[in-house]
C-alpha positions in Angstrom: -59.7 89.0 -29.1 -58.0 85.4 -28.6 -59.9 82.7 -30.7 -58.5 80.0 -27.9 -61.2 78.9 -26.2 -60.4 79.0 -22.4 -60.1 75.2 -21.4 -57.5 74.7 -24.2 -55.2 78.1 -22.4 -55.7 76.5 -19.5 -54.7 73.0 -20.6 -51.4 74.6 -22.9 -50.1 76.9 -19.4 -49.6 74.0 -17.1 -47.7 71.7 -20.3 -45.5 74.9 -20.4 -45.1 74.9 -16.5 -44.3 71.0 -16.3 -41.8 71.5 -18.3 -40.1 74.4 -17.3 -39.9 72.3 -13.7 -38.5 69.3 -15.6 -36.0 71.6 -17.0 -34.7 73.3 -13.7 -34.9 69.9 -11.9 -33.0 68.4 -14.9 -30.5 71.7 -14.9 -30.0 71.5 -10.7 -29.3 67.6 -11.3 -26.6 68.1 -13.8 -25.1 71.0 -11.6 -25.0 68.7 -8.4 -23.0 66.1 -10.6 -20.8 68.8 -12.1 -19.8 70.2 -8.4 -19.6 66.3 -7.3 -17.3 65.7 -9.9 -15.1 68.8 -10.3 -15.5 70.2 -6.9 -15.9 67.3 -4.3 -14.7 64.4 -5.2 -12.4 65.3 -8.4 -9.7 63.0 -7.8 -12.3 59.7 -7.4 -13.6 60.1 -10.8 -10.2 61.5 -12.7 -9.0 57.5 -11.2 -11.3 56.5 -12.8 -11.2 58.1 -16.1 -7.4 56.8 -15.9 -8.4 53.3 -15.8 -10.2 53.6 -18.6 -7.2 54.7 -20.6 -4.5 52.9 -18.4 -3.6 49.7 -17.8 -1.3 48.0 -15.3 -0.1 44.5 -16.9 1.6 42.1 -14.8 4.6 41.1 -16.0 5.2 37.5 -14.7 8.3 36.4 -12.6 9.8 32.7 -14.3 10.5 30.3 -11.7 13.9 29.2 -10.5 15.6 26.3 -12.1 16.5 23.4 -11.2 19.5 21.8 -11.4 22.0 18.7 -10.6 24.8 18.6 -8.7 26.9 19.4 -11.0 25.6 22.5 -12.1 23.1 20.6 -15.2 19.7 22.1 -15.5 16.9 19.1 -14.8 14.0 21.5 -14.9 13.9 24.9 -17.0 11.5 27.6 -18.4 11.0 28.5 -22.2 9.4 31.5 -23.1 4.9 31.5 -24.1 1.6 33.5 -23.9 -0.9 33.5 -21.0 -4.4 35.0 -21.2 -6.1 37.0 -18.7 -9.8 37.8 -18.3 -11.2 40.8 -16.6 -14.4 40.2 -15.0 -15.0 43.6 -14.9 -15.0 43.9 -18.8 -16.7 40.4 -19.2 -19.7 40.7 -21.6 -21.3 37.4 -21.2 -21.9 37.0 -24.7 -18.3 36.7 -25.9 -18.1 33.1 -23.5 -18.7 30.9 -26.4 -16.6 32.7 -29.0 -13.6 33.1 -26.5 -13.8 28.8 -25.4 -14.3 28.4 -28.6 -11.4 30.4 -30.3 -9.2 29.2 -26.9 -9.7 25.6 -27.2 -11.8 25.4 -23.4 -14.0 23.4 -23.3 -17.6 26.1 -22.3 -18.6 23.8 -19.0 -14.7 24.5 -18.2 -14.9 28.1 -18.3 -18.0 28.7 -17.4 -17.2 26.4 -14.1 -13.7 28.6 -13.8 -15.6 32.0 -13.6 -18.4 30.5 -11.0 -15.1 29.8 -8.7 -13.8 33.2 -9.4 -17.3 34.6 -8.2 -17.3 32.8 -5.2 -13.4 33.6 -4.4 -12.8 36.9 -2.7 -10.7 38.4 -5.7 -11.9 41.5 -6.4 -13.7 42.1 -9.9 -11.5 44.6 -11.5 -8.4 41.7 -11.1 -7.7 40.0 -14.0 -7.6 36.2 -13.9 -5.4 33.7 -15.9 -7.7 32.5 -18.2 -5.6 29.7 -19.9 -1.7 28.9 -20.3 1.2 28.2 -22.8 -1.2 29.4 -25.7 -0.5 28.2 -29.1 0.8 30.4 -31.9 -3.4 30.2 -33.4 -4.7 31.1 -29.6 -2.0 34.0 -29.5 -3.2 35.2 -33.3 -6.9 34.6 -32.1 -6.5 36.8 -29.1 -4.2 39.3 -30.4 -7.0 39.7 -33.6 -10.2 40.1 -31.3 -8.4 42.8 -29.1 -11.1 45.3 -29.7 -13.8 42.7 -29.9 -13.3 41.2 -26.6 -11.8 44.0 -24.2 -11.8 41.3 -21.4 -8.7 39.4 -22.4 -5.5 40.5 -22.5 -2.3 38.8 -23.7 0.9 38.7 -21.5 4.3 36.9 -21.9 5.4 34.0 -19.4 7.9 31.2 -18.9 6.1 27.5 -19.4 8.0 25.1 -17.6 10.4 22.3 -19.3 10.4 18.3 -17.7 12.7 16.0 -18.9 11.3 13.8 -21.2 10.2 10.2 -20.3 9.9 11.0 -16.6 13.3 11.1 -15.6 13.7 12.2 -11.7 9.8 13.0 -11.9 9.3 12.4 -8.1 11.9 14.0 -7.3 10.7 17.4 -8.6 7.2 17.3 -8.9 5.2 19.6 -11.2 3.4 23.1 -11.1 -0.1 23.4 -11.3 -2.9 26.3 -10.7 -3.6 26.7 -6.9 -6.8 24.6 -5.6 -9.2 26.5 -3.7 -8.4 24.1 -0.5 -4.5 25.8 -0.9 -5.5 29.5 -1.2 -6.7 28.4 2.5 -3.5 27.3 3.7 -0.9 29.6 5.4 1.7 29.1 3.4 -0.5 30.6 0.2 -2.0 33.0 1.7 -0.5 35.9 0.0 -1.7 33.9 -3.6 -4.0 35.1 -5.9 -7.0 32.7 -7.5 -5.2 31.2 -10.4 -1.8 31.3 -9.4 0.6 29.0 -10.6 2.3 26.9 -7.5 4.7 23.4 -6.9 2.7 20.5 -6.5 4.7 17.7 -5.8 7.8 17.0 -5.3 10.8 19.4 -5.3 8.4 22.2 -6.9 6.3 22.0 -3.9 8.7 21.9 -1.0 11.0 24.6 -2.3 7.8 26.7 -3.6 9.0 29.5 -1.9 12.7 29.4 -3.1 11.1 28.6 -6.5 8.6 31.4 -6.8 9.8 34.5 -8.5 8.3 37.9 -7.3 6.0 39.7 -10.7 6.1 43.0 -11.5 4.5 45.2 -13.5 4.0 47.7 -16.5 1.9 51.0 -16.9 0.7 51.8 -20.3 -2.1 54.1 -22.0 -4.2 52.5 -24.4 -6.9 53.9 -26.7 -10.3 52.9 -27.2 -9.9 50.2 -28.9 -7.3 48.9 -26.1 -4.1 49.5 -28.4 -1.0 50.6 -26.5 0.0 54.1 -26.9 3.0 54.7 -24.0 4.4 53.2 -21.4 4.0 55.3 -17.8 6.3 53.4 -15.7 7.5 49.3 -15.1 8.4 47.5 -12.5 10.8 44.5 -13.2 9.7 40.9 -12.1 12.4 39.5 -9.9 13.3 35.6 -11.2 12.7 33.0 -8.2 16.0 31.7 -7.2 17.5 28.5 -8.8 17.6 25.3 -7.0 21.0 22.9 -6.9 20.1 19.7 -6.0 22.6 16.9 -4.4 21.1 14.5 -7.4 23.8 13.0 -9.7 22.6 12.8 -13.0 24.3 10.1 -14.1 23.4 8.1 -11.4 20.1 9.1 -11.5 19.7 8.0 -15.0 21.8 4.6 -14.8 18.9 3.9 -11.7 15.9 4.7 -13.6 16.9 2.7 -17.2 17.7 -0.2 -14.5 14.1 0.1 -13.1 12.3 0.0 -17.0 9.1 -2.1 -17.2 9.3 -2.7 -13.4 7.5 -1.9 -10.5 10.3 -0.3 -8.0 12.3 1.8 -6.7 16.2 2.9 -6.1 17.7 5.6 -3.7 21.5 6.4 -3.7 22.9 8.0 -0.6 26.2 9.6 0.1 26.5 7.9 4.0 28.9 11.1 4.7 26.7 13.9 4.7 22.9 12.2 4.2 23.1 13.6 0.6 20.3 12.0 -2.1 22.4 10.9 -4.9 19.5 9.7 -7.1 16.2 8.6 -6.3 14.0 7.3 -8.8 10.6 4.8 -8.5 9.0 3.3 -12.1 6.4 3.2 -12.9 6.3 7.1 -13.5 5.0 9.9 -15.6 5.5 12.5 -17.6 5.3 16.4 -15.1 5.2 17.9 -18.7 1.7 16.7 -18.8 0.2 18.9 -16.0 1.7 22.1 -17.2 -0.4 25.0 -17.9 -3.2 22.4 -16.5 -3.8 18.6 -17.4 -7.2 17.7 -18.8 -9.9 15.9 -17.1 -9.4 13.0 -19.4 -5.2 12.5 -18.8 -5.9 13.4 -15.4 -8.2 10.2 -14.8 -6.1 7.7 -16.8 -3.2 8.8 -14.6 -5.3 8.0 -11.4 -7.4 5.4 -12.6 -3.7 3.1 -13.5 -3.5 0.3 -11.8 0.6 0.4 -11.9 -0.1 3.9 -9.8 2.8 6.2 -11.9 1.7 9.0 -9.3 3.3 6.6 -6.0 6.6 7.5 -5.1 7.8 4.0 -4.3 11.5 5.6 -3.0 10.2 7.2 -0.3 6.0 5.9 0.2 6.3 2.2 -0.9 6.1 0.4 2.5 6.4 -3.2 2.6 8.3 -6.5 4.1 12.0 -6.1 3.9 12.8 -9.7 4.3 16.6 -10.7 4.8 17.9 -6.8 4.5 17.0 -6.5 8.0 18.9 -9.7 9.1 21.9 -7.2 9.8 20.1 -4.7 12.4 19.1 -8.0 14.4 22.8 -8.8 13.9 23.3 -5.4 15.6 20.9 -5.5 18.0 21.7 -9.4 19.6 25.8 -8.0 19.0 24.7 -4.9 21.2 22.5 -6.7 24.0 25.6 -9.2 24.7 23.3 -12.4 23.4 25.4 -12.6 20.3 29.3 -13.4 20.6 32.1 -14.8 18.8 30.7 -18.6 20.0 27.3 -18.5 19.1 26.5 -20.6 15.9 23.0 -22.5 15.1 23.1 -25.8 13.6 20.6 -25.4 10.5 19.0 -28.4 8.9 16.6 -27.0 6.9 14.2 -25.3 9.2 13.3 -25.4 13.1 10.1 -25.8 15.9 9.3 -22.5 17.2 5.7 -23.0 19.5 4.8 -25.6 18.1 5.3 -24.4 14.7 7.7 -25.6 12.1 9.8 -22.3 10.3 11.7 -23.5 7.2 14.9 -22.5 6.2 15.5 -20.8 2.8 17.8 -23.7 1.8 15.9 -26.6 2.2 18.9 -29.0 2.9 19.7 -26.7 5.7 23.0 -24.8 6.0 25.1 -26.8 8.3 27.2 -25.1 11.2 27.0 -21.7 10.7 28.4 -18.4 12.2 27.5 -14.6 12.3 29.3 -14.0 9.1 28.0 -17.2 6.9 24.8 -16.4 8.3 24.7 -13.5 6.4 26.5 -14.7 3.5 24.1 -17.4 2.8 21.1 -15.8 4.1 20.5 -18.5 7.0 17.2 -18.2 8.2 17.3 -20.4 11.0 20.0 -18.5 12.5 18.3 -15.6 13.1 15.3 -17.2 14.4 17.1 -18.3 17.2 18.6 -14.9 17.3 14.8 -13.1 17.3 13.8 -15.5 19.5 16.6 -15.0 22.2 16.6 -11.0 21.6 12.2 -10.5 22.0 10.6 -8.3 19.8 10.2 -5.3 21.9 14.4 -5.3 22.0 14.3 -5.9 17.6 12.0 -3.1 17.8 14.1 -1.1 20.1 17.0 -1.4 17.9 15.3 -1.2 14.7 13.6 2.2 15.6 17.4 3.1 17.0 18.5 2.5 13.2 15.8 4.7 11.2 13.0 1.9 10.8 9.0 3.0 11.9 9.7 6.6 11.6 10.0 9.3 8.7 13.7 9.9 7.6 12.8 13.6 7.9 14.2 14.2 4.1 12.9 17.3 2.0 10.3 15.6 0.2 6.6 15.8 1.2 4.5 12.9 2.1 7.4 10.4 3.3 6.1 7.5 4.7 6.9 6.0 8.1 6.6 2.1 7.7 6.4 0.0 10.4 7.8 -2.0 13.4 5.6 -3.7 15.7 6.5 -4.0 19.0 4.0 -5.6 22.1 3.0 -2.2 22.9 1.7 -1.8 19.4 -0.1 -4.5 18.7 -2.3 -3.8 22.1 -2.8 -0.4 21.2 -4.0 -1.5 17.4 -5.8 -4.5 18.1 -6.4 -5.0 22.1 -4.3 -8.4 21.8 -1.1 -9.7 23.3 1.8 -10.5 21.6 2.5 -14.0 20.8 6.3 -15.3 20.9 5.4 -17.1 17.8 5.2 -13.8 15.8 8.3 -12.7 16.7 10.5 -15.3 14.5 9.5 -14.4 11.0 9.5 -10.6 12.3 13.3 -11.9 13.1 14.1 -12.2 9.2 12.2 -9.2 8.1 8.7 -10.5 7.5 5.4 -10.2 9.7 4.2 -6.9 10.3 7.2 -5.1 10.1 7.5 -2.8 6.9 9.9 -0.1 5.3 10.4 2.3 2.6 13.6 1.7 0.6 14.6 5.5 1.4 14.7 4.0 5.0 16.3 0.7 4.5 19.0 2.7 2.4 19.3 5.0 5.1 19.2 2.6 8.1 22.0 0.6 6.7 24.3 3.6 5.7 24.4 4.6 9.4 25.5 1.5 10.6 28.4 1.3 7.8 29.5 4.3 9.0 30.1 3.2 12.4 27.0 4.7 14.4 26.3 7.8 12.5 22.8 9.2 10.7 23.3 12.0 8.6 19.7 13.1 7.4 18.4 12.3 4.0 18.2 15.6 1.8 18.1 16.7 -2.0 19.6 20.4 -1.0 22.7 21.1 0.1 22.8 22.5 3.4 25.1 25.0 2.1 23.0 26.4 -0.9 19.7 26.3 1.8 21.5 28.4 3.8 21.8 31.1 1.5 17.8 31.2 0.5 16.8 30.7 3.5 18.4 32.5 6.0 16.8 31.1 9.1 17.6 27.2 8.0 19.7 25.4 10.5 21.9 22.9 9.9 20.4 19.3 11.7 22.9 16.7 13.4 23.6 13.5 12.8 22.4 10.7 15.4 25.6 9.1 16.8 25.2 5.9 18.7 28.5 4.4 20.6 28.2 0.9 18.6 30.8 -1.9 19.3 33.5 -1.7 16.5 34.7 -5.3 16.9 31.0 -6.2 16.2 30.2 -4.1 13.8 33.6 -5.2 11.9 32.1 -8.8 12.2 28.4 -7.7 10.3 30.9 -6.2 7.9 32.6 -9.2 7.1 29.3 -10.6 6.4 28.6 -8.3 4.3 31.6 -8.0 2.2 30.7 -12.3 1.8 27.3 -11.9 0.6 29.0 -10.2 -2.7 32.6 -11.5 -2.5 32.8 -14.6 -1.2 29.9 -17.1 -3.2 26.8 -15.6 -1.2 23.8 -14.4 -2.2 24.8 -11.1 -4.0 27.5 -12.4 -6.2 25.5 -10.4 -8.8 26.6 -6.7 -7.4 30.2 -7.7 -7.8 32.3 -5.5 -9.4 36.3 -6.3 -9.9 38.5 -5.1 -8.2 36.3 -3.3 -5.9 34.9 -3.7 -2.2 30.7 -4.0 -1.9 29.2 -4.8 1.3 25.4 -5.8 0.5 22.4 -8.0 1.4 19.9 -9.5 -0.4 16.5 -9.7 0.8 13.4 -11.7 -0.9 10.0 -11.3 1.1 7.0 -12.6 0.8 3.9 -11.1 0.0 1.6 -13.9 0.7 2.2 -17.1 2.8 3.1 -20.1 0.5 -0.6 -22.0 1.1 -2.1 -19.2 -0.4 0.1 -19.3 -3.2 -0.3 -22.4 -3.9 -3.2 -23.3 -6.7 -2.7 -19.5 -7.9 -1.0 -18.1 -10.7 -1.5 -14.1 -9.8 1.7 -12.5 -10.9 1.0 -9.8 -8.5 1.3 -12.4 -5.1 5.2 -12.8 -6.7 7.8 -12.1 -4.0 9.3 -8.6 -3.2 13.1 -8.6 -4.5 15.4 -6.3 -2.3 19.2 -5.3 -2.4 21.1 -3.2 -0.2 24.9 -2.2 -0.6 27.3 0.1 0.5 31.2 0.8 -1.1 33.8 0.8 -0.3 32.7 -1.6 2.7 35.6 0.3 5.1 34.8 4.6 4.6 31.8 4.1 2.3 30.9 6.8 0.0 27.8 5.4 -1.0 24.6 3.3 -0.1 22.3 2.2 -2.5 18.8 0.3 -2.0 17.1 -1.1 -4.6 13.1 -2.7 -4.4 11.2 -4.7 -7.3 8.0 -5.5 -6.7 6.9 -8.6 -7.5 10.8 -9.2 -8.2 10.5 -13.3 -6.8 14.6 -13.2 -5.6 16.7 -10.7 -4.1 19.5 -11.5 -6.0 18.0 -10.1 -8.9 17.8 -6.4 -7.4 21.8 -6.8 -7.0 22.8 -6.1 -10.6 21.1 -2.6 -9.8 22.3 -1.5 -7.2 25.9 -2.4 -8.8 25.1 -0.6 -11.7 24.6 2.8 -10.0 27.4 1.8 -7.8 29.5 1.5 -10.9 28.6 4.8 -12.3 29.5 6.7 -8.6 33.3 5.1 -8.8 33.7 6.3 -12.6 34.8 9.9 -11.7 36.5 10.7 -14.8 33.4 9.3 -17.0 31.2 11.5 -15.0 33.1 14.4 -15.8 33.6 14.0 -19.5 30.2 13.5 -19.6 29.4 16.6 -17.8 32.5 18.4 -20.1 31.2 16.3 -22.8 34.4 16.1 -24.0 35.2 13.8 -24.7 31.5 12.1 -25.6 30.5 9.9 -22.6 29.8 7.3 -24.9 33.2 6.8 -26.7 34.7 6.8 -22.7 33.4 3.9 -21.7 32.1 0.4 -22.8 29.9 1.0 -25.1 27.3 -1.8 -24.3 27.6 -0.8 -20.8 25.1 0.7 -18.1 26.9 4.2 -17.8 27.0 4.3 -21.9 23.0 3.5 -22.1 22.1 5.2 -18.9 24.1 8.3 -20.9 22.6 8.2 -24.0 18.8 8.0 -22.0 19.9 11.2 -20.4 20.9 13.1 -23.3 17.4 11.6 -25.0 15.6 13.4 -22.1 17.4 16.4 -21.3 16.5 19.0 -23.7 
């Protein structure tokens, strides 16, 4: 007889029948995954169980060089570490160890992975978490690789500047895409935390630049140690850049601009090709690779000398007596001006009721196209302006270059300005008054340019009529990386010969004959130049004021030889009071263009640069800067 009492039977049967249905619906679960995963959808989870045992690691294309004309590298690549994180793998935990042990600062990363959450980069694609690692980040991440699954170390190239900010912008520097680029077209095919050109050279060639990565297929274990290698596909180098820029020129320009505000460009007049190009003050493009921090970042934009300004090509201001040869050209050209005219200058003239001084306050006698140039005679070209208009200065000014972008491969060129009557109705609903258009006559008033345009504006008329286009590539070498390029033409005007020969005479008087570039002169040899001193504030303003910063724009503008020039050279220095003092400059680059055979030995380096020429001379210190900066 059973001693259970009934309720307890009862009570022990349906425990016994819960858990036998537990069991079958726990045995039918398990069987439905079994047939999922071996019978229905086998390949799904064996891809799966592969990515947890293989990894595909990018291997990282370097980026082209960069390199001078002749063949010298301005910008290369050296080999270093990057670290990638994999959201996928991220254990929020680990944040502060990892900033700590990568030197990033926690806000930083935590802000970095907030951006990569709101990109549309899928989770499982591993980000760059931090550049050109030092040896302790390498050891940290390379000791934590079972600890922190997330990271993973991978070779790269950092990029190499020259030192001091030689040529800086010229070729920019490389930075991690912004989210405002991965919007543009021509990034659309980048990846959050991709490394692109920012400025500069880097920028405008990204595409030539930019290498193509490939990729390696390994099987790890579990603690993320490499085992074998499945398969690798080689990254493809971007291609290397040859620029027209001379580096000896280049350097001669920018030890001539130290401790000034300024800029020099250096043209070949032949072809439109950028022989140097520099603007002080500058800065260092080593600074912002791998990223800058917030704090060099802010004293760069915060300076009040603006290092980040490319003055060459964005500085656009009064060109004062550098544009007394385009009206030259422009009164030669509209018949007003012949062999006859002259001006008697005392000192100054009445314009509308208005008294214009002369630069030369005892006037400059009788004078005639050519001494007007030589000595810079202001009155003279007032009368000129004044008989010309300043709708046909305008007309011939745009005609030249002036008020419109050069066009050369450099972004964010400036287009300076020449005011016309048309313009000054459209900008401030006024008429133009006559009075205005005498000191726009010698390069003051609202007319302004960029020295890349004043350099470019007076190479075309030394070369009788013809405007190659500005450019830092050879059309040649672009040709061959970008298939589709086509080669621009120049602008060729039918200019008068006999009065161009006449501006040239000029010319050859302001640095030959006791004018105002006597500085440029170089023995021996021909320089065609003008000086040009404008004014940044009218002289009653000046006046009871001691602001160094109201000083007086210096300008210099030569071409050699003065009949089939090779080269043009602009100089600018802010604040530079006389544009004679911009001449020495310009004749210093000049000088190092003519030196052939010291250019070569330096390139050969042999023999030494420095034992070839003077040793106290430009070419000697502008040689021994170089080698200081070029790695």
């Amino acid at each position: 007889m059973n001693s259970y009492p009934a309720g307890t039977r009862k009570a022990s049967d349906v425990q016994i029948a819960v858990f036998q249905y537990v069991a079958a619906i726990t045995f039918l679960w398990l069987l439905s995954g079994f047939w999922q995963l071996q019978v229905q959808n086998p390949q799904i989870y064996s891809e799966r169980a592969d990515r947890n045992r293989i990894k595909s690691l990018p291997l990282l294309a370097p980026r082209g060089k960069i390199l001078d004309r002749d063949g010298r590298v301005i910008v290369d690549n050296s080999p270093s570490h990057k670290v990638l994180l994999s959201r996928a793998l991220l254990n929020p935990d680990h944040l502060q160890i990892i900033a700590n042990g990568l030197n990033i600062p926690f806000e930083r990363l935590t802000a970095k992975l907030r951006r990569l959450e709101t990109s549309n980069a899928p989770e499982y694609q591993a980000a760059i978490l931090k550049e050109n690692l030092t040896q302790a980040e390498v050891a940290f991440v390379e000791a934590h690789r079972s600890q922190f699954p997330e990271l993973e170390l991978i070779r790269s190239q950092r990029r190499l500047y020259p030192r001091g900010g030689l040529a800086a912008h010229v070729i920019g520097y490389v930075g991690e895409i912004s989210d405002a680029e991965l919007e543009l077209d021509d990034f659309m095919f980048y990846e959050p935390g991709a490394e692109i050109g920012k400025a500069g050279m880097e920028r405008q060639y990204n595409d030539v630049l930019t290498g193509t990565d490939g990729s390696r297929m390994v099987e790890v274990d579990s603690l993320g140690r490499e085992r074998r290698i499945f398969g690798k596909v080689d990254a493809k180098a971007g291609h290397s850049l040859r620029l027209t820029l001379d580096l000896d020129l280049q350097a001669v320009a920018d030890l001539a601009l130290e401790g000034k505000k300024g800029a020099v460009v250096a043209l070949d007049p032949r072809t439109g090709e950028v022989l140097a190009l520099a603007s002080r003050p500058t800065y260092d493009p080593n600074q912002f690779v791998g990223g800058i921090s917030s704090e060099d970042w802010r004293e760069l934009d915060r300076d009040p000398e603006h290092p980040m300004f490319n003055r060459s090509l964005q500085a656009q201001l009064a060109p004062g007596s550098i544009f007394k040869p385009i009206v030259a050209l422009a009164a030669g050209e509209s018949g007003i001006l012949d062999e006859d005219f002259h001006v008697t200058c005392s000192g100054g003239a009445s314009f509308y009721t208005r008294y214009f001084r002369c630069n030369k306050a005892g006037g400059h006698g009788t004078v005639y196209l050519r001494d007007a140039l030589k000595q810079s005679c202001n009155v003279y070209f007032y009368n000129l302006g004044n008989k010309l208009g300043i709708d046909r200065i305008a007309e011939y000014a745009e005609l030249v270059g002036l008020g419109r972008r050069t066009g050369i491969d450099l972004p964010h060129e400036a287009e300076g300005l020449v005011p016309s009557t048309k313009w000054k109705l459209r900008m401030f609903r006024e008429k133009w008054y006559l009075g205005e258009t005498i000191s726009v006559s010698i390069g003051q008033g609202a007319l302004t340019v960029t020295p890349l345009q004043a350099a470019y504006a007076l190479g075309g008329i030394a070369m009788g009529g013809v405007w190659h286009r500005p450019h830092l590539v050879s059309y040649d070498d672009l040709a061959e990386v970008r298939p589709e390029f086509e080669r621009p033409d120049p602008i060729k005007i039918d200019l008068d010969s006999r009065h161009l020969e006449t501006i040239r005479q000029g010319l050859w008087a302001v640095v030959n004959d006791g004018g105002t570039g006597g500085r440029a002169r170089i023995e021996g040899y021909d320089i065609c130049g003008k000086t040009g001193t404008a004014q940044l504030a009218s002289t009653q303003f000046k006046q009871g004021s001691d602001d160094p910063r109201l000083k007086d724009t210096a300008w210099f503008v030569a071409f050699a030889p003065c009949k089939e020039p090779e080269i043009v050279v602009a100089a600018l220095v802010e604040t530079g009071e006389h544009g004679h003092l911009a001449a020495p400059t310009v004749r210093d680059v000049i000088k190092s263009h003519i030196d052939k055979d010291v250019r070569l030995a330096w390139a050969r380096r042999t023999p030494p640069l420095a034992e070839a020429v003077d040793p106290a001379g430009p070419v000697a210190q502008a040689a021994a800067a170089l080698e200081g900066r070029l790695r």
